[in-house]
N, C-alpha and C positions, 0 to 999 in steps of 0.2 A: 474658420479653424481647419489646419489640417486633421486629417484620420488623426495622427500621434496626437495631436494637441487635445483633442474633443478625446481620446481615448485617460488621458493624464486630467483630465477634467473630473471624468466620470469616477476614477480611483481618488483623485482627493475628496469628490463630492460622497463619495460611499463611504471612505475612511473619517469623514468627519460624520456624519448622522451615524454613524455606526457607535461613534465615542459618545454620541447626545444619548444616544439611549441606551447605554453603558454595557456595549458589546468588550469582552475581555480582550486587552491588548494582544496578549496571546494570537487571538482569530484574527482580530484585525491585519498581525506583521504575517498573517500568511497570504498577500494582496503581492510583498515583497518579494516572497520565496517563489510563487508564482501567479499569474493574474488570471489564470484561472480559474481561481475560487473566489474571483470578485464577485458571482450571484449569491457564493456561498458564503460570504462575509455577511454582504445584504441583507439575507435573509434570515440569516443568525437569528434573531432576538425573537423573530416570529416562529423559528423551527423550535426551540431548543426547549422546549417543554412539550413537544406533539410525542407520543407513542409510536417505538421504535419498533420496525414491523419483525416479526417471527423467524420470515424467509426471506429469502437474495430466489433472484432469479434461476433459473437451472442455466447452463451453456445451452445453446441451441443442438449441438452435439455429445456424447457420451465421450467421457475424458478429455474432451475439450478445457481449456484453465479459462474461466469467466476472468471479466476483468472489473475488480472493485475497486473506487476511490474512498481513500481514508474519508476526503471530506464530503463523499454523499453526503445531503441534506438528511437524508433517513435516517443516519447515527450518528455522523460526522459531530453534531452538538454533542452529543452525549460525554461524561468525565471519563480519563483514562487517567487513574493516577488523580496529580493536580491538576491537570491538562485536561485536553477533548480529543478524541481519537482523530478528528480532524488534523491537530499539530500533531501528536506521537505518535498515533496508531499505525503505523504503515508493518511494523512484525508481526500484529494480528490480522488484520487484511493482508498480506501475503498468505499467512496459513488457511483463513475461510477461501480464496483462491483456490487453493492447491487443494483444500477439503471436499469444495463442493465438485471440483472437475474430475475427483480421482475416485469420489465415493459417490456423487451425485447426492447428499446429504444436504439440502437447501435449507435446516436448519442452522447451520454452520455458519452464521452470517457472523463479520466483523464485529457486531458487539457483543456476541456470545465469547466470540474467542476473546475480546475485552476482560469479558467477563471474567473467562476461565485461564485468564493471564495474570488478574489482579488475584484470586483466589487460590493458587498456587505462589504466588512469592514471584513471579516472572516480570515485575519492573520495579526500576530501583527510586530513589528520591529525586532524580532529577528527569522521570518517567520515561527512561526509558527500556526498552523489555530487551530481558537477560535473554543468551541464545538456548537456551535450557529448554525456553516455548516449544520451539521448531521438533524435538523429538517427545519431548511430553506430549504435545498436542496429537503428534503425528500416533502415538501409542493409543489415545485416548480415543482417535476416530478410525483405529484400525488398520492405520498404514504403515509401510515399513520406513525408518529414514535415515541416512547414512550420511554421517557428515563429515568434509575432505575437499579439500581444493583438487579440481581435475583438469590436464591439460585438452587443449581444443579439441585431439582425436575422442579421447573420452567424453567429454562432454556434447560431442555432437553425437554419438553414442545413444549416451543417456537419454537427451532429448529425441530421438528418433525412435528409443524406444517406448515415447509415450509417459517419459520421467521429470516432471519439471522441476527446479532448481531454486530455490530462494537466495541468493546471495546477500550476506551482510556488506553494504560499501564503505568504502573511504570517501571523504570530501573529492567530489569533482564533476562531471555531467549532470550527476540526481541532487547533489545535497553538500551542503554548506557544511555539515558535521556529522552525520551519521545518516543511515537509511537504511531498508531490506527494500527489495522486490523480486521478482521472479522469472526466471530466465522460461521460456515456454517451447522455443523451438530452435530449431536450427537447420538449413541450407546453403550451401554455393556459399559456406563463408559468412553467412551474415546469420546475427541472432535475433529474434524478435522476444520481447521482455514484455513483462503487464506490472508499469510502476503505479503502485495504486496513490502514489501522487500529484501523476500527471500523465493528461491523455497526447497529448504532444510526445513524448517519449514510447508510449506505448504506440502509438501509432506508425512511427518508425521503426528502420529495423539498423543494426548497428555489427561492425564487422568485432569477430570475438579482440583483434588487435586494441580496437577503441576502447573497451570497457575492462579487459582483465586487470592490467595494473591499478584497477580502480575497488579491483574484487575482495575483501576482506577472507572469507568464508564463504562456502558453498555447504546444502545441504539438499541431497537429493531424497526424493520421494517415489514411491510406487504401493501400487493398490497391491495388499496383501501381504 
């Protein structure tokens, strides 16, 4: 077999023992969206009753924006809405992001903000969170947050000031119908982002021309 073929093996062979032991379709179709959460389809059935830890890691740096995936094993099982934060959660992991890099607060983890998204009215019936989170949250842990589309002088700006950016998208590079993630920096033209749905994207960096016509909203953050 080639790589691709032993690779398309191992996704049909996950996605069926995933269904025998009655993993929600839901987690399964996110194999589709991207195949990097093929350990985390896997392991589904075993994670999704373990105890969801307290704290997220600190950045290795102060103000540094850590980079969390919706579908960590650690919470990624856990419900958002009818859903798992795995499929919808990426507007509350964008805020624990920007939380813990801006206040160093490592309580702040993705299911708190879960949490503190479902218990204010912040996602709707078809799970997904209202932009209301993004300054609510931002009030709740102390930060200031200004929301406004800004052109690249500004926004490279913002980011050099130590300011990062969660952008709401349109369907295109991140997502099929909706998504946040968070814009982190900026240089020579290029932005580097921490999509917490994918470390492929985050891992690269993207010139601002690539991604703005793709930018819904912007919502800038800063400590104090």
């Amino acid at each position: 077999l080639s790589p691709e073929e032993e690779k398309q093996a191992r996704i049909a062979q996950v996605k069926e023992q995933a269904r025998e032991e009655g993993c929600p379709e839901e987690v399964i179709a996110l194999i589709d969206k991207n195949e990097e959460t093929l350990d985390f389809v896997q392991n589904y059935m075993a994670n999704k009753d373990r105890p969801i830890p307290d704290t997220v890691e600190a950045p290795a740096t102060a103000g540094q924006i850590p980079h969390y995936l919706q579908w960590d094993e650690r919470w990624g099982c856990a419900p958002y809405g009818t859903g798992t934060i795995a499929a919808n959660g990426c507007g509350p992991t964008c805020m624990s992001m920007v939380i813990v890099g801006l206040t160093g607060d490592t309580t702040a983890t993705p299911y708190r903000l879960v949490q503190y998204s479902e218990q204010n009215g912040f996602i709707d019936e078809e799970n997904n969170t209202y932009w209301a989170l993004m300054d609510s949250a931002a009030r709740q842990w102390g930060l200031s947050c200004r929301e406004g589309m800004m052109d690249e002088a500004t926004l490279a700006a913002e980011l050099g000031a130590g300011h990062p950016v969660i952008c709401s998208m349109l369907p295109g590079d991140f997502t099929d119908v909706g998504h946040f993630l968070v814009l982190t920096g900026y240089a020579d033209g290029q932005v580097t982002l921490n999509d917490p749905f994918s470390i492929a994207n985050t891992q690269k960096t993207w010139t601002y021309a690539e991604i703005k016509d793709q930018i819904k909203e912007m919502w800038t953050f800063s400590a104090g």
